[in-house]
Structure formats: structure tokens, C-alpha cells
N, C-alpha and C positions, 0 to 999 in steps of 0.2 A: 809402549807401556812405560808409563813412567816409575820411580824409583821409592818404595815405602819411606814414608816419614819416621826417621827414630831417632826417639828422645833418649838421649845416657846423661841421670842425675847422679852423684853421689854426696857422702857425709857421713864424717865419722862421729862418731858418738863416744863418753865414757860410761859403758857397761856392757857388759857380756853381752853378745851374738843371742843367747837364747833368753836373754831379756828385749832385746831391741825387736828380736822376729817374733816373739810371743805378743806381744803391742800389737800387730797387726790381727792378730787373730783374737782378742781379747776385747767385747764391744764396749767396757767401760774403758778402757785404755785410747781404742781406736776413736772413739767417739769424740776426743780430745785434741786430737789431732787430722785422722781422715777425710779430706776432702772438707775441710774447714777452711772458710775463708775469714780473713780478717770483720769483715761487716755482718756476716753470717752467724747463724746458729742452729747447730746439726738438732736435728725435732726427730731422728730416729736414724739408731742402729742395731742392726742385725744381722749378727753372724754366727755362721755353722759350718766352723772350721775344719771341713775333712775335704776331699778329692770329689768331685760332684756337689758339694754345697757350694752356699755361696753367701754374698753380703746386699745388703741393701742401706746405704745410708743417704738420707735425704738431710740437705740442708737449704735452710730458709734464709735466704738473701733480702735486702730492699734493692727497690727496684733500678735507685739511684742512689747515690750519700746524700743524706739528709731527707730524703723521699719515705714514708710512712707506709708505701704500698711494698710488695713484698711476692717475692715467690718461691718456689720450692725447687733445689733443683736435688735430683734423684740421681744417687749411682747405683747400679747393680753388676754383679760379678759372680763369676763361676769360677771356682777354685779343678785349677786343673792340676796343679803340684804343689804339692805340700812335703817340703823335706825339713824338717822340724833340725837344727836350726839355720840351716843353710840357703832354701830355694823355697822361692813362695812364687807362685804364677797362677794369673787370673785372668778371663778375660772380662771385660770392661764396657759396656756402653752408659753413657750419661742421656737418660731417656729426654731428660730437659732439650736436648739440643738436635739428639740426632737417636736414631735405632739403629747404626752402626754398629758391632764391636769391634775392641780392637784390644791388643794383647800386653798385659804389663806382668816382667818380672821382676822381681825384688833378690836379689841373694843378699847375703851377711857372710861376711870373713873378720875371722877373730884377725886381730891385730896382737891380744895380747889378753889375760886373764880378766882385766876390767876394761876393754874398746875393742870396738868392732868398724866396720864400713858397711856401711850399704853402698847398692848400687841398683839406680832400679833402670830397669829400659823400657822404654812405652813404646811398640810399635804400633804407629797412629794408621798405618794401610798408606794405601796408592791414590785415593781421593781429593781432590780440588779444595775441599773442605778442609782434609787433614793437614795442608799445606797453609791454609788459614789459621787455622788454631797452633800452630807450632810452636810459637814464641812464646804467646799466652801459656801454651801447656806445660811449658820448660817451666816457666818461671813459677804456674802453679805446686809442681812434686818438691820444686827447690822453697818455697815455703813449706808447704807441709813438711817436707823432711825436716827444716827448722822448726816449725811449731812442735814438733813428737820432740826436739831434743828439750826446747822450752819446758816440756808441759810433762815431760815424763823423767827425761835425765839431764839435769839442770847444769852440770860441770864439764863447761865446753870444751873440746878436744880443736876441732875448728872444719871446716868445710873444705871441698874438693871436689873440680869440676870435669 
């Protein structure tokens, strides 16, 4: 049996913990940041932030840079903790690729009255696949957690890996 694939991102931010983890739960906020890719543009989000809900956000890609054709790719999550402002955990398939899930947490620790840290960990599972998408998937959280500080709290504290 081989050994789960797991992602640990972090990033500190300047603003309070229950501004930084209310972002995620917030779909005009999230939608700004959330599984946003640079070439992309999110065409829908949807969430229903308690313990059994969940999120759906689709974002519309091309198919290449500079290519006109375009697809959608689709995340969906089920909110399994929600500790308002501490512990977010979800699980996660990206139906674009795969009907796998697989399980990401987020916490926030204050640092101090205006910065906090995230830390999220994505466990990707035990699959051939998951071992594939590794690198890709680090580098994807470590933009978006750049993009939410971009697009939401603009006065950088600075990053940590």
C-alpha cells in the first residue's frame, strides 16, 4: 500500500483570522479568489456554509494560451467542519478531471489583532494519479492563497512554505 499524497501550503495575511476564514465561506468574496486560475474565469459560485453543505464553483478556462476554445472545469465540496474562525474542512473532487475525492483543510491562527496564517493541507489519497497531480496541485493553493491576499487584503505580510 502505498503512502497518501499531502499537500501543506501556507500564508500569512494582514487581517484578522475571521476576516481571512469568512472569505472562504462568502461566494462574492470566494469567487475572487477560489480555484481561480490566472487564464480562467469563475462563470459560478455557490455556497452554503454550514456542516453538510457545500460549494460548487466552476471555472472557465481556454483550452490553450491564446486558444478561443474553452472549458469548464467544476469543483464541488462538502463542508464537513466548520469552526468559525479557526478550522474549515471539505472534501473536494474536481469532477473535470476525476470523481475521486479527496480531503482539504484550511485552519487560521491569529498572529496578532490585524494577521493571521493559513495553512491548508490537501490530502490527495494513495492513487497513481494523486502522485501525478502533486506538484501541479501545490503550486495551484500557493497561487490562490496569493490571489485571496491580491484581491482581498492587499498589504502583504509575506508567505511561508
Amino acid at each position: 500500500m502505498s503512502s497518501p499524497v499531502i499537500i501543506h501550503v501556507a500564508h500569512r495575511y494582514s487581517a484578522p483570522a475571521e476576516r481571512v476564514f469568512d472569505a472562504w465561506l462568502n461566494p462574492a468574496q470566494a469567487s475572487r479568489f477560489l480555484f481561480r486560475t490566472r487564464t480562467g474565469n469563475v462563470m459560478q459560485c455557490m455556497i452554503t456554509p454550514e456542516v453538510g453543505g457545500g460549494f460548487t464553483v466552476t471555472d472557465r478556462r481556454p483550452t490553450a494560451d491564446g486558444d478561443e476554445s474553452v472549458f469548464d472545469v467544476v469543483h464541488m465540496g462538502k463542508y464537513l467542519e466548520i469552526e468559525r474562525p479557526r478550522r474549515l474542512v471539505f472534501d473536494l473532487t474536481v469532477l473535470t478531471y476525476t470523481e475521486d475525492t479527496t480531503r482539504v483543510t484550511v485552519e487560521v491562527t491569529p498572529i496578532g489583532p490585524q494577521s493571521c496564517e493559513l495553512t491548508l493541507t490537501h490530502d490527495m489519497g494513495t492513487p497513481d494519479q494523486a502522485r501525478a497531480a502533486e506538484e501541479n496541485s501545490r503550486k495551484g493553493w500557493t497561487t490562490m492563497l496569493q490571489l485571496m491576499e491580491r484581491e482581498l487584503f492587499p498589504r502583504r505580510i509575506g508567505i511561508s512554505l
